[in-house]
C-alpha positions as a LaTeX table, in Angstrom:
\begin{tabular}{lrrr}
\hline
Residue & $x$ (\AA) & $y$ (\AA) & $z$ (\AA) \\
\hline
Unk1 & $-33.97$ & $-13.28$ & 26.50 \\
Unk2 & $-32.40$ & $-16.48$ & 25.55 \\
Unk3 & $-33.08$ & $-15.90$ & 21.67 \\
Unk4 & $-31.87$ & $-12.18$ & 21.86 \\
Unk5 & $-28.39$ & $-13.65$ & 23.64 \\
Unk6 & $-27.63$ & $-16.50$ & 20.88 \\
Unk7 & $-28.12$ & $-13.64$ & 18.58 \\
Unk8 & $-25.38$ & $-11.56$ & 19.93 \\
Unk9 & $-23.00$ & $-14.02$ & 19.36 \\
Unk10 & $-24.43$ & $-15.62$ & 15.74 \\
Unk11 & $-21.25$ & $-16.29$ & 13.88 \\
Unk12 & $-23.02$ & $-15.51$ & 10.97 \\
Unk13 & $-23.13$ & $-12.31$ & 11.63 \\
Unk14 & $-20.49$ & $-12.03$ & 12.85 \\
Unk15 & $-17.62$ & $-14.23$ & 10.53 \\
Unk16 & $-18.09$ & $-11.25$ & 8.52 \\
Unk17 & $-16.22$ & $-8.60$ & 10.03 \\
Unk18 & $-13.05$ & $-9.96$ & 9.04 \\
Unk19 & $-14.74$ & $-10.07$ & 5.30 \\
Unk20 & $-15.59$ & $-6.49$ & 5.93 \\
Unk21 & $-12.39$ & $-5.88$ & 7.24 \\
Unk22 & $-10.13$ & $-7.31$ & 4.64 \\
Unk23 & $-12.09$ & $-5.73$ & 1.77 \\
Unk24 & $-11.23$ & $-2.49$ & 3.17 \\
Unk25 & $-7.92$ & $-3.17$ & 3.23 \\
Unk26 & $-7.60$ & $-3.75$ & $-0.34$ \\
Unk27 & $-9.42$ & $-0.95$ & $-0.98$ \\
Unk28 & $-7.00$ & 1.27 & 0.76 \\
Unk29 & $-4.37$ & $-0.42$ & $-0.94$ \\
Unk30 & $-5.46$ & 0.48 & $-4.12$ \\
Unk31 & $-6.66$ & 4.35 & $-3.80$ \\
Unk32 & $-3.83$ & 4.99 & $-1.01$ \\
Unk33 & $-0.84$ & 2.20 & $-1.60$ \\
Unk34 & $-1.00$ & 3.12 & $-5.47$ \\
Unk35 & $-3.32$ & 5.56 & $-6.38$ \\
Unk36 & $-1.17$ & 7.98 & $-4.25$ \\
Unk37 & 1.83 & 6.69 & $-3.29$ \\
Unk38 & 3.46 & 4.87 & $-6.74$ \\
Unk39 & 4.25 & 7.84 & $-7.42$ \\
Unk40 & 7.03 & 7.95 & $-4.57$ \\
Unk41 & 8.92 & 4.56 & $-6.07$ \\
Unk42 & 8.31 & 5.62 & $-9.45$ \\
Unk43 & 9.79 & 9.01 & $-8.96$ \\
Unk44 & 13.49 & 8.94 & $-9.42$ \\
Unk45 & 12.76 & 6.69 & $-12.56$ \\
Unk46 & 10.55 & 9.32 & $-13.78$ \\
Unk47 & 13.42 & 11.82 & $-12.78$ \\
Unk48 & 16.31 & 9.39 & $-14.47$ \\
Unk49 & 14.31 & 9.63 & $-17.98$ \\
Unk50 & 14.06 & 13.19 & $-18.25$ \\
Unk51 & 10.39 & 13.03 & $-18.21$ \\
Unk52 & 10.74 & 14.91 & $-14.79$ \\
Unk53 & 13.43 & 17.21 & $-12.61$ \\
Unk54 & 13.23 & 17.93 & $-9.24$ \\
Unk55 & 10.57 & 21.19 & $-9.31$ \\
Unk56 & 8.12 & 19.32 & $-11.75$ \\
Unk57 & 8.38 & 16.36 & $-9.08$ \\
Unk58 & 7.20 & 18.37 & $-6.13$ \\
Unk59 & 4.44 & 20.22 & $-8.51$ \\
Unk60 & 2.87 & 16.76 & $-9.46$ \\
Unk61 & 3.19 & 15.63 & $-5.47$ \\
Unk62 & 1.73 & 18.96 & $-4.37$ \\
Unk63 & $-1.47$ & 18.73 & $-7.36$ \\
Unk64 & $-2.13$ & 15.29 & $-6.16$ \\
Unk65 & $-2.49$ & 16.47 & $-2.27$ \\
Unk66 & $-4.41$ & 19.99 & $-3.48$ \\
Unk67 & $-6.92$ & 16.91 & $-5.40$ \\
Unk68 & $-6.92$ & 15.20 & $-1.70$ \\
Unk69 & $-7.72$ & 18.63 & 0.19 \\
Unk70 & $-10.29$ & 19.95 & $-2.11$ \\
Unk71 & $-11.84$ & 15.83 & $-2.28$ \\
Unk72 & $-11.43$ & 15.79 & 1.65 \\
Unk73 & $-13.59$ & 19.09 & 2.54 \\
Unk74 & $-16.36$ & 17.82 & 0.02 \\
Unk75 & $-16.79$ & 14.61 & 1.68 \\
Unk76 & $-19.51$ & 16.22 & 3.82 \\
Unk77 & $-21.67$ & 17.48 & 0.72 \\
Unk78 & $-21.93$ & 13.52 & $-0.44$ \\
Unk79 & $-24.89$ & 12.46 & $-0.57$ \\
Unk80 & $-24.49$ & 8.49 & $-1.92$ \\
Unk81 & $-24.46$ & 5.19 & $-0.47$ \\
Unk82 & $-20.74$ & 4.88 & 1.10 \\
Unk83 & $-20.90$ & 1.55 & $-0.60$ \\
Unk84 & $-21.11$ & 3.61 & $-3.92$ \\
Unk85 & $-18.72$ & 6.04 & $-3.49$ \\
Unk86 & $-16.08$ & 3.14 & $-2.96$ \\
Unk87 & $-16.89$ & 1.46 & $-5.79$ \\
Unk88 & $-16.55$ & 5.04 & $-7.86$ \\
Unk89 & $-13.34$ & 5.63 & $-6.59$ \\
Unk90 & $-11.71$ & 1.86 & $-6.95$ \\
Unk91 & $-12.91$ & 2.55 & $-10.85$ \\
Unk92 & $-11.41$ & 5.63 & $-11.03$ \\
Unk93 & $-8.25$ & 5.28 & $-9.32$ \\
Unk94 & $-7.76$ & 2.18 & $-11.52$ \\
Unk95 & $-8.16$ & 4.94 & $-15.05$ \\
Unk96 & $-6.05$ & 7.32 & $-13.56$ \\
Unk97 & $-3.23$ & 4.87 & $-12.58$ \\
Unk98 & $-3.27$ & 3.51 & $-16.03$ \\
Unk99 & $-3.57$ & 7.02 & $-17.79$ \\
Unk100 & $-0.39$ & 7.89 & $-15.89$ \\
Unk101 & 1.90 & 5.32 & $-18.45$ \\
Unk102 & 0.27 & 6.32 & $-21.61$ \\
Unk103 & 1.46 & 9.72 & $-21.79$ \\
Unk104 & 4.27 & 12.21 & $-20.81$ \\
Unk105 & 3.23 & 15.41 & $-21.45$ \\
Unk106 & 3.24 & 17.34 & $-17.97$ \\
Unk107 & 0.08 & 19.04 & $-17.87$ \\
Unk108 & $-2.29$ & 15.62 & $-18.23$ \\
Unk109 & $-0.15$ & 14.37 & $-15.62$ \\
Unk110 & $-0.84$ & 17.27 & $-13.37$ \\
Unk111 & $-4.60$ & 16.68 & $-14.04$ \\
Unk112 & $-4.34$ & 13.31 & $-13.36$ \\
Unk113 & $-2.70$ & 13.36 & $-9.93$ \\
Unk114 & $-5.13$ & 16.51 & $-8.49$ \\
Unk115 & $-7.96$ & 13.97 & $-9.87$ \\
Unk116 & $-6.68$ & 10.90 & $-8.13$ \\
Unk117 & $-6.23$ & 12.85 & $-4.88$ \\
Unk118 & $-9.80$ & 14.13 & $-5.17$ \\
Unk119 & $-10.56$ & 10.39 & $-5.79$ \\
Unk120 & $-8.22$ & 8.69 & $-2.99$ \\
Unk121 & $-9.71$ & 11.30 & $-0.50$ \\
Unk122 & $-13.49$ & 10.65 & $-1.06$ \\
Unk123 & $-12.61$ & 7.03 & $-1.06$ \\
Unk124 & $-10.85$ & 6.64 & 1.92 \\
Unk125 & $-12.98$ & 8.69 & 4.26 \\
Unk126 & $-16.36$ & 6.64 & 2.74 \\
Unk127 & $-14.25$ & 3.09 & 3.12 \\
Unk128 & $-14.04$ & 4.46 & 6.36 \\
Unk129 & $-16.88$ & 5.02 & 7.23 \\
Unk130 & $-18.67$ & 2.18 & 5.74 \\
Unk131 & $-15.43$ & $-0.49$ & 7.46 \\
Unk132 & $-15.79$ & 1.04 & 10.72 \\
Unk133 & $-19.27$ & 0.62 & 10.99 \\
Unk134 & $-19.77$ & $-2.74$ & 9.74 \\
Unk135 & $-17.20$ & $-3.47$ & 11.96 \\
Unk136 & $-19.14$ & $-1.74$ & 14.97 \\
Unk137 & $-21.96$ & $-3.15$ & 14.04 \\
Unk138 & $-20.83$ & $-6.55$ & 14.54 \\
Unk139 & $-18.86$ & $-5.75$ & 18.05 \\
Unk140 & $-15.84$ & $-6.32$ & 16.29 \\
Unk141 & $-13.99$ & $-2.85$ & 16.54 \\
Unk142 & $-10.18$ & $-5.10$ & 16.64 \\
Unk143 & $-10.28$ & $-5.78$ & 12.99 \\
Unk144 & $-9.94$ & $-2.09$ & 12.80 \\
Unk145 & $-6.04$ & $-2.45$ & 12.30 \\
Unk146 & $-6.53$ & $-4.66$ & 9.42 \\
Unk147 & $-8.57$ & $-1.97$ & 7.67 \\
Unk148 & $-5.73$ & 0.38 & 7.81 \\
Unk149 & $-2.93$ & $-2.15$ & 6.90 \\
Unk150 & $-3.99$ & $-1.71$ & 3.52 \\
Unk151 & $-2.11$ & 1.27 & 2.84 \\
Unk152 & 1.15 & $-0.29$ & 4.17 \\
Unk153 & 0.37 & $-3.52$ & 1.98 \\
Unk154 & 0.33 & $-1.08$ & $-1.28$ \\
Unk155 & 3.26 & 0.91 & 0.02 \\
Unk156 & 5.36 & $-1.96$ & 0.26 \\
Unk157 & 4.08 & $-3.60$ & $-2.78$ \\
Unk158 & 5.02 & $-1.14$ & $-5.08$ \\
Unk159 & 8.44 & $-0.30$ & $-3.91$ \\
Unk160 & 9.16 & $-3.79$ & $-3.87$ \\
Unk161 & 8.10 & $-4.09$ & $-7.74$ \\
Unk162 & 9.83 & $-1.07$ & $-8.90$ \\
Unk163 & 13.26 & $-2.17$ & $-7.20$ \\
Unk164 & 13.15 & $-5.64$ & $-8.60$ \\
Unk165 & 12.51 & $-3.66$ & $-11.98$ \\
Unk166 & 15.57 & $-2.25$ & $-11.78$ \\
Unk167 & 16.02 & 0.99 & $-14.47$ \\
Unk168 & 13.15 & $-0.03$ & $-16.60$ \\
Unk169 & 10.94 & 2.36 & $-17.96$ \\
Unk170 & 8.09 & 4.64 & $-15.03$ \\
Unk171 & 5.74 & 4.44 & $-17.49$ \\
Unk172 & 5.94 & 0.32 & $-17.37$ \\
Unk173 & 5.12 & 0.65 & $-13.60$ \\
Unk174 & 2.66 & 2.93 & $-13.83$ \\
Unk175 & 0.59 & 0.62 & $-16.40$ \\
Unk176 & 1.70 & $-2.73$ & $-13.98$ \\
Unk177 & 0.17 & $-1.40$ & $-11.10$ \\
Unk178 & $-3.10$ & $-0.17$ & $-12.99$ \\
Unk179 & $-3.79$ & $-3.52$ & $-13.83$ \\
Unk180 & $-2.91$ & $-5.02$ & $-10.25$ \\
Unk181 & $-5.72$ & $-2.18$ & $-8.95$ \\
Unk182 & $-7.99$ & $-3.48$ & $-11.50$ \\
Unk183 & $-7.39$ & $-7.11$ & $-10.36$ \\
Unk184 & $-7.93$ & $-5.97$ & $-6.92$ \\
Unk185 & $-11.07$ & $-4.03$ & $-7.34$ \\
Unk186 & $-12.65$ & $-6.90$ & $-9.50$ \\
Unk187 & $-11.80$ & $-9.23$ & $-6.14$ \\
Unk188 & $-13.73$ & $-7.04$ & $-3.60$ \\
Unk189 & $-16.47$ & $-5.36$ & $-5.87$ \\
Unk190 & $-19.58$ & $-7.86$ & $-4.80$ \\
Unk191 & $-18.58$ & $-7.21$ & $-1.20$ \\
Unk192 & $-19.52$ & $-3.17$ & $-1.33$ \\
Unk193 & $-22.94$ & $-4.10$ & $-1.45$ \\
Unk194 & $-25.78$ & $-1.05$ & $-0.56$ \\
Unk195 & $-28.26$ & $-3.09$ & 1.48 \\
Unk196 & $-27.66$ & $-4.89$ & 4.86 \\
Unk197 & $-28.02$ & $-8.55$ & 4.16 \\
Unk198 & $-25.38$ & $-8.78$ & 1.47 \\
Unk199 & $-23.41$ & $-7.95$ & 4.36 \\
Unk200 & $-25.01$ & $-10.69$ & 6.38 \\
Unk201 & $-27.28$ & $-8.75$ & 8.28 \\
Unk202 & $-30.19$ & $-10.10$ & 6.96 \\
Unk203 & $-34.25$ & $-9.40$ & 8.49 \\
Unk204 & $-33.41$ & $-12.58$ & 11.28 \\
Unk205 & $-30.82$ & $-10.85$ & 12.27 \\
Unk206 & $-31.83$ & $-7.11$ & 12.84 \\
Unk207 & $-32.29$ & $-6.77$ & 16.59 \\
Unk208 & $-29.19$ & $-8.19$ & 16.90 \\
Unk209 & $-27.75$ & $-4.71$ & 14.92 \\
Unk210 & $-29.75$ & $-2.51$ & 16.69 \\
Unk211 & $-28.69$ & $-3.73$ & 19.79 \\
Unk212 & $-24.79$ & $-3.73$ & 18.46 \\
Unk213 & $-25.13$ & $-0.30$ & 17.18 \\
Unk214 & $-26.98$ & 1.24 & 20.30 \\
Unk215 & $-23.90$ & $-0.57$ & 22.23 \\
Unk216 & $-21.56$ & 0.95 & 20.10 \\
Unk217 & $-23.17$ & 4.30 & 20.39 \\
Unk218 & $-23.15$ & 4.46 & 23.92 \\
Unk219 & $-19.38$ & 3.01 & 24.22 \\
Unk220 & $-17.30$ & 4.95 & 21.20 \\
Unk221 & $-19.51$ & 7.50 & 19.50 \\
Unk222 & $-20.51$ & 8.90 & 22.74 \\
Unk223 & $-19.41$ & 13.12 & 22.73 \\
Unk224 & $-17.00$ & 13.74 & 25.85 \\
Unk225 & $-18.82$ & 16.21 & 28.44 \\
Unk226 & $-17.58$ & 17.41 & 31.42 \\
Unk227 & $-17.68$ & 15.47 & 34.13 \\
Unk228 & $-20.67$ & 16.14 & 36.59 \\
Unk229 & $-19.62$ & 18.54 & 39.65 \\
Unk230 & $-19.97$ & 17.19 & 42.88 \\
Unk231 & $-23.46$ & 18.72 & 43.48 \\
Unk232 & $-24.43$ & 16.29 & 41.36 \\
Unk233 & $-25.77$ & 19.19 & 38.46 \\
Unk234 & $-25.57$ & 17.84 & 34.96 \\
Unk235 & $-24.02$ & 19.89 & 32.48 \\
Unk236 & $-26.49$ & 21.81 & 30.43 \\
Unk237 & $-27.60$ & 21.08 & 26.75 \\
Unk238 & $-25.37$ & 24.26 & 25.60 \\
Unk239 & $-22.45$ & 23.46 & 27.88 \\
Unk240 & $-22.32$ & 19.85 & 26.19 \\
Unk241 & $-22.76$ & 21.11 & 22.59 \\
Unk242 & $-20.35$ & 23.86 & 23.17 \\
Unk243 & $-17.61$ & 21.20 & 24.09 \\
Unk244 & $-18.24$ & 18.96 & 21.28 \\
Unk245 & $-17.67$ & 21.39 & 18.72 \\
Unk246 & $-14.37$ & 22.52 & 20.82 \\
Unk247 & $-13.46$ & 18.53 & 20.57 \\
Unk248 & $-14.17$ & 18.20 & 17.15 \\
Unk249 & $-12.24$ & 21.75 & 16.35 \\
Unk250 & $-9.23$ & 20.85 & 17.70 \\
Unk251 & $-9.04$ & 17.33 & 16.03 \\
Unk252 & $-8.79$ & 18.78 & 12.73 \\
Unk253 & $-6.39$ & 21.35 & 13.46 \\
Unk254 & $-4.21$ & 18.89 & 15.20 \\
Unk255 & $-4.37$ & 16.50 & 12.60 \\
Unk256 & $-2.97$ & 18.92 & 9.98 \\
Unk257 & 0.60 & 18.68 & 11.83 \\
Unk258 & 1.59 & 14.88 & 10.54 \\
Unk259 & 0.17 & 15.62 & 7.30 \\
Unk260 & 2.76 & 18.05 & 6.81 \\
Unk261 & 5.41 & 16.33 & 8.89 \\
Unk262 & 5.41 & 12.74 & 7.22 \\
Unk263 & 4.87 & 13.52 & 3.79 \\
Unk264 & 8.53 & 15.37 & 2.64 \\
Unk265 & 9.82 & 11.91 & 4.13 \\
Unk266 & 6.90 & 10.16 & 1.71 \\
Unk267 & 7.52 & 11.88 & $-1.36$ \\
Unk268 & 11.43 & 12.20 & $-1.52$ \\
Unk269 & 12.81 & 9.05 & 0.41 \\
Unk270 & 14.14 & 7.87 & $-2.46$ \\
Unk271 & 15.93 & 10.66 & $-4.20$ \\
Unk272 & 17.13 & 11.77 & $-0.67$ \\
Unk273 & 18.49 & 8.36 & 0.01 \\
Unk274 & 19.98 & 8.11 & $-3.34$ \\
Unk275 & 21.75 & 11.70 & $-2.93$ \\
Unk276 & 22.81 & 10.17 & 0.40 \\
Unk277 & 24.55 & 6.87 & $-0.04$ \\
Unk278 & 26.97 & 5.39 & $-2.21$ \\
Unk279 & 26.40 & 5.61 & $-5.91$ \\
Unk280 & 24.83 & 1.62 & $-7.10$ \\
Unk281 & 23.91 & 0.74 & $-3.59$ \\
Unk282 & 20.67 & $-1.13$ & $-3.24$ \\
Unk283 & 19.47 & 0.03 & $-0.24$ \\
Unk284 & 17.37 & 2.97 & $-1.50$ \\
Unk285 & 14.84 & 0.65 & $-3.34$ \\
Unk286 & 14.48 & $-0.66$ & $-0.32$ \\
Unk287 & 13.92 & 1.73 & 2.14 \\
Unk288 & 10.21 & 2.43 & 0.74 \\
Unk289 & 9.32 & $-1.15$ & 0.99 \\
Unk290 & 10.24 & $-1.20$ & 4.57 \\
Unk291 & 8.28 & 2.10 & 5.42 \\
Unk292 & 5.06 & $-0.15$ & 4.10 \\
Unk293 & 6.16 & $-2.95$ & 5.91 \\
Unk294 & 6.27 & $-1.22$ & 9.07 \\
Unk295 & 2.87 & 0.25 & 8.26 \\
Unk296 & 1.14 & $-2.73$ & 7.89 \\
Unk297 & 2.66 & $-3.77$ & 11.65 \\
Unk298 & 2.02 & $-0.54$ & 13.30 \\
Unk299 & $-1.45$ & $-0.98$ & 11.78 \\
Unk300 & $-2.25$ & $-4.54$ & 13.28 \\
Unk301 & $-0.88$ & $-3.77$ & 16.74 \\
Unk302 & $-2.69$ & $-0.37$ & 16.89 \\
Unk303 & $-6.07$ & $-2.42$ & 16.66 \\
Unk304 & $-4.91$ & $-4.38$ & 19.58 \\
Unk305 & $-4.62$ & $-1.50$ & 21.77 \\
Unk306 & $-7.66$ & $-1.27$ & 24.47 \\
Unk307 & $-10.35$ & 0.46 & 22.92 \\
Unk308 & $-10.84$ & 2.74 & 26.37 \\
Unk309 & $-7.17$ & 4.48 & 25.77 \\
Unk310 & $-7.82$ & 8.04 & 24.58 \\
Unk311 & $-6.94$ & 9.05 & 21.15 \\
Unk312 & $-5.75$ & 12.04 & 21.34 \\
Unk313 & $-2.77$ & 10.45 & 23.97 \\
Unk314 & $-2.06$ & 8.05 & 21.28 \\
Unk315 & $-2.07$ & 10.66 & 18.07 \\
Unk316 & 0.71 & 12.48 & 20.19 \\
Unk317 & 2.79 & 9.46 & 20.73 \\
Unk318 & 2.79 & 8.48 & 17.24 \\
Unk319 & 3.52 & 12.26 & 16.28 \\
Unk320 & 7.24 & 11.76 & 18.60 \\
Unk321 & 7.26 & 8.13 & 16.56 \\
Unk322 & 7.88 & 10.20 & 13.11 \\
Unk323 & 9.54 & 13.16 & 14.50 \\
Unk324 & 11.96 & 10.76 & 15.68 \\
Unk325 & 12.32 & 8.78 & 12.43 \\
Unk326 & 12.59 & 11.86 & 10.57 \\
Unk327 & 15.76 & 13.45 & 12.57 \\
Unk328 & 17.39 & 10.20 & 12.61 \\
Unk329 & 17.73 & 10.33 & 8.80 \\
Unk330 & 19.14 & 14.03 & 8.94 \\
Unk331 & 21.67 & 13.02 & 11.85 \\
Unk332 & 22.82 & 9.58 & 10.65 \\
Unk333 & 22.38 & 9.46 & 6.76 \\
Unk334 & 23.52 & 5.72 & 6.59 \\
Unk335 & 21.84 & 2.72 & 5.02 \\
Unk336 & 21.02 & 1.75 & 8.93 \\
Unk337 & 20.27 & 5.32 & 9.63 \\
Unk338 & 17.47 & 5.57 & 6.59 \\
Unk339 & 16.54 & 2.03 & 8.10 \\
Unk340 & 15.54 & 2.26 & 11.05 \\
Unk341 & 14.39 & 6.09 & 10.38 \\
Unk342 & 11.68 & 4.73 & 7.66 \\
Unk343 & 10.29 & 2.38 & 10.03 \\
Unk344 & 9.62 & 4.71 & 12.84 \\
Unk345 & 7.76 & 6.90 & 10.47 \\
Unk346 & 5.81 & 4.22 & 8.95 \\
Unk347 & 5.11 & 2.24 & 12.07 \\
Unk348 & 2.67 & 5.12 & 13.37 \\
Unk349 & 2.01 & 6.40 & 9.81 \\
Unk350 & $-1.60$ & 4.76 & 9.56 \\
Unk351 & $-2.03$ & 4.21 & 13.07 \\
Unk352 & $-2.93$ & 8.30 & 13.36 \\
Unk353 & $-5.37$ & 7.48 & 10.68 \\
Unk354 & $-7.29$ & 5.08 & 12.19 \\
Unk355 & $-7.07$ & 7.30 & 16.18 \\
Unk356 & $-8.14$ & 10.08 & 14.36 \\
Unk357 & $-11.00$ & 8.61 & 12.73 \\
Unk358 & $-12.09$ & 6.76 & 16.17 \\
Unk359 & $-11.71$ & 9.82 & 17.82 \\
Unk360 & $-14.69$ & 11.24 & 14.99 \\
Unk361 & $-16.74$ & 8.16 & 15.38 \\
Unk362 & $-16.78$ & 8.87 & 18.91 \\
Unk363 & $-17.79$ & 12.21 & 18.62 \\
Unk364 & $-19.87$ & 12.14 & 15.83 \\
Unk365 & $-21.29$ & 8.82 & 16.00 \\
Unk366 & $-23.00$ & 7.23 & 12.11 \\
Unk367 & $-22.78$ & 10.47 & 11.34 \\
Unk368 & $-19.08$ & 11.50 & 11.34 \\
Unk369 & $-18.22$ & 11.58 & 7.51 \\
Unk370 & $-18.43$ & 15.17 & 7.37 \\
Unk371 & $-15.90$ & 15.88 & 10.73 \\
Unk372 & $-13.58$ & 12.80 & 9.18 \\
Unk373 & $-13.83$ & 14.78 & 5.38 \\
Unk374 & $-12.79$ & 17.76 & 7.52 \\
Unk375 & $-9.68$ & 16.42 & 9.73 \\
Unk376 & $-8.96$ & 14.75 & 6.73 \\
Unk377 & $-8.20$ & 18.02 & 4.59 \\
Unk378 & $-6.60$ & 19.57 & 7.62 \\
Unk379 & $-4.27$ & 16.73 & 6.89 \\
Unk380 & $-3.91$ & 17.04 & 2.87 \\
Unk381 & $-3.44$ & 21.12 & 3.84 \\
Unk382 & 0.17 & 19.81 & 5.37 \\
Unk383 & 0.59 & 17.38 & 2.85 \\
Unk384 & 0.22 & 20.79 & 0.13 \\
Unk385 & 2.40 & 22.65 & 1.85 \\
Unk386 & 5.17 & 20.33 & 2.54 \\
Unk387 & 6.69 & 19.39 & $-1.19$ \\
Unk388 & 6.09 & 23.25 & $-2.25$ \\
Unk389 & 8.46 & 23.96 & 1.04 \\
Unk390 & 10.70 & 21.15 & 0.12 \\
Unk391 & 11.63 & 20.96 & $-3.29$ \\
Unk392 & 12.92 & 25.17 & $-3.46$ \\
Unk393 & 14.93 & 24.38 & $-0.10$ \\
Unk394 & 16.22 & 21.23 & $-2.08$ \\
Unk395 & 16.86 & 23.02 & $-5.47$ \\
Unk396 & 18.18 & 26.27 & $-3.49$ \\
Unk397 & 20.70 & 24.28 & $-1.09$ \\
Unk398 & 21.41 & 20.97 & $-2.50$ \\
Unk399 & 19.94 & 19.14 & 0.83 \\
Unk400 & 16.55 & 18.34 & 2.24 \\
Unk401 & 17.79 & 18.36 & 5.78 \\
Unk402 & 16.05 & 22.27 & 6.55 \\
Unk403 & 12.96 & 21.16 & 5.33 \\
Unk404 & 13.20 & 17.65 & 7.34 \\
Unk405 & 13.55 & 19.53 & 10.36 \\
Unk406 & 10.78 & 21.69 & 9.81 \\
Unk407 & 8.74 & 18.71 & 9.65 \\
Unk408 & 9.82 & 16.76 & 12.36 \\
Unk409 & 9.52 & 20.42 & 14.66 \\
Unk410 & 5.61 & 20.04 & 13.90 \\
Unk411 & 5.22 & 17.17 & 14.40 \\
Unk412 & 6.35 & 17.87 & 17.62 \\
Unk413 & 4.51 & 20.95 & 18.10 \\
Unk414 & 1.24 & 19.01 & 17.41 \\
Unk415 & 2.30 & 16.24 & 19.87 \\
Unk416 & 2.45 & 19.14 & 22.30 \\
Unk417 & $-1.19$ & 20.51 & 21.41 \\
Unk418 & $-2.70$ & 17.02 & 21.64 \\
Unk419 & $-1.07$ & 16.24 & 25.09 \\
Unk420 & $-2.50$ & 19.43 & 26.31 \\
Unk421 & $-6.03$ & 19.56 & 24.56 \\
Unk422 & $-6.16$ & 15.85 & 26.20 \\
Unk423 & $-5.40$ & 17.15 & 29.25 \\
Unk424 & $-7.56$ & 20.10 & 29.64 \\
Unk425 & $-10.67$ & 18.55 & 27.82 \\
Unk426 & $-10.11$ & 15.41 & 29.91 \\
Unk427 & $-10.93$ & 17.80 & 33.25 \\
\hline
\end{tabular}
């Protein structure tokens, strides 16, 4: 008893969970922070050089979130070594980043961004996946915030670059941040290893994992039943199975309402703040940076929160988070307005991620790739939708404030569906 007890608290198994942690994060960065989002900075120097107007923009954003969908709703027919399928995608996201400078013919830059959301998709849920349950493993579910700062840390990164770049040349950025990735990926690669005790779980170690995971199991990945009546009567095998696929259903249709209400914000803060503000002012480089920045924080303190909270609560306060940010851009387009406005939406913006995929975990346990791949494409279904709705209004009007309130109203409509699912499902 004595042995098994030191074991649960070995710190060398369990020093690396931050190690775990913090490769995930750079992993994110890479396939999420530039493999998808660069394109946001780059953007309005792609549309100053002619390479790009306004409709071509919102194709290109709308290819690389089909790429996410269609990688998303595959996730489930995988059949490799998460460990793998990171390392894959870090590679490829690295190509496609770099492929994106050498060229500017349209239609290899169309292919390129639907393959780099197929890419960023399978990588993210699989880093996922494989983070998550080293960190579970290890009974160290806090440095779950870190995992999902690493989008935020990309964001930020990139916008900051580009500004301090000034007017120079998208395809210059585009190359820049291929070889960053590359630097990245070289810096984590060992750590992605496919058996146990690169991870530091070697043979001494194992009933310490089993017992970790069991515990895990029984705390997070647990499917919610009903609650027992009073007479004491369990609820049958069907009842239970018929509420976790009712659970699981609703998560991914719920999730699809941020994916569509965040990403107009995502892809056109820029050229919207630009359009906006005073011709020469410097705030617009800036207001990408500090939706990263705020990531990265809402990240961090979303780990902190107590484990026992339920997700689906949480989701819908984040949802009101963006919905807010969003329709304080449309109602007070200043430099503090776009401010404050980008934070709120990218305090919560990874935050969602990381409920949502708890909420899976708990529900589907080691074995909750396929419902993340699914919520996930939910999600990339909004982010589709949203530039194809934006950019006509845009073109058609001259403003992207009828499309911003579309998005913030569902992001409030999904709020409401969460609050009452959690409700209901809760009795």
């Amino acid at each position: 008893m004595t042995d098994l007890a030191s074991r649960a608290v070995d710190p060398r198994v369990t020093t690396h969970a931050p190690r775990a942690a913090f490769a995930c994060m750079a992993v994110l960065a890479v396939v999420l922070g530039v493999g998808r989002f660069a394109f946001t900075p780059l953007l309005p120097l792609m549309l100053q050089n002619g390479t790009l107007d306004i409709r071509h923009g919102g194709w290109l954003a709308s290819l690389n979130y089909a790429g996410y969908f269609l990688g998303a709703i595959t996730c489930a027919a995988l059949r490799f070594a998460a460990a793998r399928v990171v390392k894959a995608g870090l590679v490829a996201t690295v190509v496609l980043v770099l492929a994106m400078g050498v060229t500017n013919q349209f239609w290899i830059w169309a292919a390129v961004r639907f393959a780099a959301g197929v890419v960023s998709a399978w990588t993210f849920v699989f880093a996922s996946q494989w983070g998550l349950r080293q960190l579970a493993e290890r009974g160290a579910n806090q440095w779950g915030g870190v995992i999902y700062a690493g989008p935020g840390i990309g964001i930020a990164t990139t916008g900051l670059l580009v500004g301090a770049a000034g007017a120079h040349d998208a395809s210059m950025g585009w190359l820049g941040f291929g070889i960053v990735s590359a630097l990245l990926t070289a810096c984590v690669w060992r750590t992605f290893a496919t058996t146990p005790a690169a991870m530091g779980t070697p043979a001494s170690h194992e009933a310490y994992a089993t017992r970790a995971t069991h515990a895990t199991h029984a705390t997070n990945a647990a499917p919610a039943v009903p609650a027992a009546p009073a007479s004491g009567m369990r609820p049958s095998r069907f009842e239970r199975s018929r509420v976790h696929r009712a659970d699981a259903a609703w998560l991914i249709v719920l999730y699809g309402a941020p994916g569509f209400g965040y990403i107009i914000t995502a892809t056109f803060l820029p050229v919207i703040a630009r359009a906006a503000l005073p011709v020469g002012s410097v705030w617009p480089d800036l207001f990408w940076p500090m939706f990263g920045v705020a990531l990265v924080v809402g990240a961090l303190a979303a780990g902190r929160l107590p484990a026992h909270w339920d997700n689906r609560t949480l989701l819908a306060g984040c949802y009101v988070l963006q919905a807010l940010g969003i329709g304080l851009g449309i109602i007070w387009p200043t430099a503090g307005g776009f401010a404050i406005g980008s934070m709120l939406i990218g305090l919560p913006f990874t935050a969602i991620t990381m409920f949502a995929m708890r909420e899976a975990r708990r529900l589907h346990g080691d074995d909750a790739a396929g419902l993340m791949g699914y919520a996930t494409a939910a999600y990339g279904l909004g982010q589709i939708v949203g530039p194809l709705v934006a950019a006509p209004i845009a073109a058609h009007t001259g403003s992207f404030s009828l499309a911003l309130w579309l998005a913030a109203g569902a992001l409030l409509a999904g709020a409401i569906g969460l609050i009452a699912v959690a409700n209901v499902r809760g009795r």
